[in-house]
C-alpha positions in Angstrom: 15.1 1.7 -23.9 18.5 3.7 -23.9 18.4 7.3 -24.5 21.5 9.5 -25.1 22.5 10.5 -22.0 23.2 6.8 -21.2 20.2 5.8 -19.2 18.3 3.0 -19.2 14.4 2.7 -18.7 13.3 -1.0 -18.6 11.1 -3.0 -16.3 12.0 -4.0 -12.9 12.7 -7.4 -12.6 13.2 -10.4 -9.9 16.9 -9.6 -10.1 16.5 -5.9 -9.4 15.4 -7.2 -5.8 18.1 -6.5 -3.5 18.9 -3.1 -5.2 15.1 -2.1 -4.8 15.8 -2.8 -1.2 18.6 -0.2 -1.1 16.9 2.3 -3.0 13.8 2.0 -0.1 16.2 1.4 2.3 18.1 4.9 1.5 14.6 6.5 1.6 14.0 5.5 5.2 11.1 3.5 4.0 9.7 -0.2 5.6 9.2 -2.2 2.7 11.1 -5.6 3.2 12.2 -7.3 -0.3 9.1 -10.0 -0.3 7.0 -6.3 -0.7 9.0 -5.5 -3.7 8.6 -9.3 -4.8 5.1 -9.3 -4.2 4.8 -5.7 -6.7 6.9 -7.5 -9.5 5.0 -10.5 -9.4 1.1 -8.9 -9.3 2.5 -6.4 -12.3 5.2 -7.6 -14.3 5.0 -5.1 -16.5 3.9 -2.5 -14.4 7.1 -2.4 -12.5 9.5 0.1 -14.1 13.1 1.0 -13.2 15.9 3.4 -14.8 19.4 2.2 -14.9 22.4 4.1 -15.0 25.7 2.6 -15.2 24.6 -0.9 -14.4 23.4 0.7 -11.3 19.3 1.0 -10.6 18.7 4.5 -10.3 15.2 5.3 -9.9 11.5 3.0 -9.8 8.0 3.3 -9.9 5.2 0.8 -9.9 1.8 0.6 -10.9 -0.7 -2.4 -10.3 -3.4 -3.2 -11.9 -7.1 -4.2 -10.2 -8.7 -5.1 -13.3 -9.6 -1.9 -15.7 -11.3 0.1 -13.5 -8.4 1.2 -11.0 -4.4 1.1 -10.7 -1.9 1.8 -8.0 0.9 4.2 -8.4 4.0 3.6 -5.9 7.3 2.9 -4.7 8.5 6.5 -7.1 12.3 6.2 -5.6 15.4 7.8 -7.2 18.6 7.1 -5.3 20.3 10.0 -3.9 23.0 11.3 -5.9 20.6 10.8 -8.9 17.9 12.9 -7.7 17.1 16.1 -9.9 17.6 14.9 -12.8 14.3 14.1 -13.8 13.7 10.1 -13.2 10.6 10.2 -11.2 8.9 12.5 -13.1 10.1 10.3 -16.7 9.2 7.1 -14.8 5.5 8.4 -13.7 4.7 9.7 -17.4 5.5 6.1 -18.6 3.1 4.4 -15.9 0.7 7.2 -16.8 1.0 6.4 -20.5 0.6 2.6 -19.8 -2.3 2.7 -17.6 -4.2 4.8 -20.5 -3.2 2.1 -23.2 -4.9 -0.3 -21.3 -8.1 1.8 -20.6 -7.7 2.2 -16.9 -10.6 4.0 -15.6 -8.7 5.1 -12.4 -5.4 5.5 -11.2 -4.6 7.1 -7.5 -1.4 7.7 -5.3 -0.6 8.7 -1.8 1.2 11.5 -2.2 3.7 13.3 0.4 3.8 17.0 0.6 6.8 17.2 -1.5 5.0 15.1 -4.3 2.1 16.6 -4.8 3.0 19.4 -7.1 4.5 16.9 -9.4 1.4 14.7 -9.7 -0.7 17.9 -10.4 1.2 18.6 -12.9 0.9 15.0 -14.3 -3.5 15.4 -13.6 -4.2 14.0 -10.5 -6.8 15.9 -8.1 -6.7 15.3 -4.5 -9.5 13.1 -3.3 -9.2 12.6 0.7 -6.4 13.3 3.7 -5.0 9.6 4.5 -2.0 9.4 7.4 0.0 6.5 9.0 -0.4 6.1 12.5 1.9 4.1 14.7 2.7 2.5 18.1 5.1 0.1 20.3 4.8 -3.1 20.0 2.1 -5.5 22.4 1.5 -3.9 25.7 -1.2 -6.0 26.8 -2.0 -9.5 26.1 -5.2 -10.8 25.7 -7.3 -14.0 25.3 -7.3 -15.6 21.7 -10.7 -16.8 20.6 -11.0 -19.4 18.2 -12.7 -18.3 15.0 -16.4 -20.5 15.0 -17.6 -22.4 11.6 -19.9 -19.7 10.5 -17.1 -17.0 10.5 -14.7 -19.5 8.9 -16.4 -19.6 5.8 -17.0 -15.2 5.7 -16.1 -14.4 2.1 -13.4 -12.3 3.4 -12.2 -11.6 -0.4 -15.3 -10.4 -1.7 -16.5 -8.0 1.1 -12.8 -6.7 0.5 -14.3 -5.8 -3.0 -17.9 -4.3 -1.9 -15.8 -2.4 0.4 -12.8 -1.0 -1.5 -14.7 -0.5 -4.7 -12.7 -3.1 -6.7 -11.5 -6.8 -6.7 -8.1 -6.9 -5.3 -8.3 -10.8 -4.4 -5.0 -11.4 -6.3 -3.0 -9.3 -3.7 -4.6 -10.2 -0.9 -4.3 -14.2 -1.4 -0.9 -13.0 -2.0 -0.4 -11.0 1.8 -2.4 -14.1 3.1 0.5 -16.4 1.9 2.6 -14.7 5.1 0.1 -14.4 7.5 -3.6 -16.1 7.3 -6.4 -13.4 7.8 -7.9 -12.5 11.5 -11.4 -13.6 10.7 -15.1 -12.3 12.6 -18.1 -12.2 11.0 -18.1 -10.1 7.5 -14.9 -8.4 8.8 -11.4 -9.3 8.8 -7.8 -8.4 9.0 -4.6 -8.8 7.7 -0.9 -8.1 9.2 2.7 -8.6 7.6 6.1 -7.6 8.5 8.3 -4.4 7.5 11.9 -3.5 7.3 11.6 -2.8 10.7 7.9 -2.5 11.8 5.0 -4.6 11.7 1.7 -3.4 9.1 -2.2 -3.6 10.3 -3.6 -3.9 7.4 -5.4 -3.9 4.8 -8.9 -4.6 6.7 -12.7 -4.4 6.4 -14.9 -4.6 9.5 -18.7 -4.5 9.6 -18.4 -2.2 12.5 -16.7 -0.4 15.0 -17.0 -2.9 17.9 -15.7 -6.3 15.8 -12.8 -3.9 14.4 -11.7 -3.4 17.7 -11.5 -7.1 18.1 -9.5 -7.9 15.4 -7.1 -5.4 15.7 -6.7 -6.1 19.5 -6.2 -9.9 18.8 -3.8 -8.9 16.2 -1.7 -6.5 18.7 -0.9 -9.3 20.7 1.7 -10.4 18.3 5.4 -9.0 19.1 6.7 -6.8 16.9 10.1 -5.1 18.2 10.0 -1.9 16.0 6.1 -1.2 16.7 3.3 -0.7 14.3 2.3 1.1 12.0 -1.6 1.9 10.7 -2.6 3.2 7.3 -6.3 4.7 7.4 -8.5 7.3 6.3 -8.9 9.5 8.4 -12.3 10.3 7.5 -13.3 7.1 8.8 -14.1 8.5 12.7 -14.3 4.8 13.9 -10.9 4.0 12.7 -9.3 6.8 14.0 -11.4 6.6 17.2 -10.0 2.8 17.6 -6.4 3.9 16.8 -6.3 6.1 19.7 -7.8 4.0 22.1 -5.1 1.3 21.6 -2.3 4.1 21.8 -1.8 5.2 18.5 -0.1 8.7 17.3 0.1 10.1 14.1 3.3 9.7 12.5 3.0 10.5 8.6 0.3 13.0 6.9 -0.1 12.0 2.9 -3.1 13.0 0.7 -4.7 10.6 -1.4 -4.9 11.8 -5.0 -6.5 10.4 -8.3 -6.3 10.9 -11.8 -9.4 10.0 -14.0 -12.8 8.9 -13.4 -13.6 9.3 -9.3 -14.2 5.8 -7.7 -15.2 5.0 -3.8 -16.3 2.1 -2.9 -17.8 1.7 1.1 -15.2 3.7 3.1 -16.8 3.6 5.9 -15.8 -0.7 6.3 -12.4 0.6 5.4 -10.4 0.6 8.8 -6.9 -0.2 7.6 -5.2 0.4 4.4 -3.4 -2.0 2.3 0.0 0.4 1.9 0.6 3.5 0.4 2.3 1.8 -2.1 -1.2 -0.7 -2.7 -3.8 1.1 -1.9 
């Protein structure tokens, strides 16, 4: 769609890939270009870009978990185009195609600086979420082998119970680069940033196997550090975080627009992303 002033709005596309990274990139953000893959191939046409020039300008994304929730993110405008209105043109189009598809419930993690925008647009602030992080493995400890009867935990499925939605798409997808930490009805996953590592997303039955998995999982080098998305209502998780020497590093609140949905917060130790949910 080209408008007067010479812009282009258009979906993002595989070929968009490396200039995504620079728009992220610019931002100071982690996502490596196999995130950005990873949004254009879960929502095709979710993923939306303005071009100006030739030259991609501004995105945001929204993906899909079935009709009952989608997942605002990655709202960039490169620099020298900021103020000009992208983001907010950009969100009203995801907006206007989550409610053509009947979307029951669409959320964000929104910065400070954001915030007023999405009011404006109808989202309500739900709960405080922040991003904690840390240096890389300072203690190594022993592996365990995962036994038969935690092997075949259906990992996917208590992500659901637990989250409030099936989101089995993207995590078979995050699984692809690293298999799932597995203990009984709990498990974890980890990928690689720009230039730190991600805990998460994860769902533990309690407090005591969570710190399990995510001590097994900090035994992996990562140069840059960690970081941890959680809620910070969830006492365990922040309780954990500290213990294995993590700070608070980023404060965002989640906000949603529509119908409220929570699933089981509680079995919510690690988020997925701002950007996933």
């Amino acid at each position: 769609m080209k408008d007067r002033a010479g812009t282009i709005l258009r979906k993002l596309n595989p070929s968009d890939l490396e200039a995504a990274m620079e728009l992220s990139t610019e931002a100071g953000w982690n996502q490596t270009i196999e995130d950005w893959r990873t949004l254009i191939e879960l929502s095709p046409n979710g993923c939306l870009a303005i071009e100006v020039a030739g030259e991609l300008a501004s995105t945001a994304t929204l993906v899909c978990y079935g009709q009952r929730l989608a997942w605002v993110g990655m709202v960039l405008t490169r620099i020298k185009y900021r103020g000009g209105g992208f983001a907010r043109r950009l969100l009203m189009e995801t907006l206007d195609l989550a409610d053509r598809m009947g979307i029951d419930s669409v959320k964000l993690d929104a910065t400070d600086q954001g915030q007023p925008l999405y009011e404006t647009l109808g989202f309500r602030a739900e709960q405080p979420v922040e991003r904690w992080w840390r240096r890389g493995a300072m203690q190594l400890l022993p592996l365990r082998t995962a036994s038969g009867a935690v092997l075949l935990y259906d990992w996917e499925a208590g992500d659901a119970q637990a989250f409030g939605v099936d989101r089995s798409a993207l995590l078979r997808t995050l699984a692809t680069r690293r298999p799932p930490l597995l203990a009984p009805d709990s498990y974890l996953l980890t990928r690689a940033g720009r230039e730190i590592s991600y805990l998460g997303p994860s769902v533990c039955d309690g407090a005591a196997t969570a710190r399990g998995l995510f001590q097994r999982a900090l035994q992996t080098e990562s140069p840059g550090g960690w970081y941890w998305d959680l809620m910070i209502e969830n006492a365990h998780a922040v309780s954990i975080a500290q213990e294995l020497g993590f700070a608070p590093k980023r404060h965002l609140l989640r906000m949603v627009r529509g119908r409220d949905l929570r699933g089981q917060e509680e079995s919510v130790y690690a988020l997925a992303g701002f950007e996933l949910g």
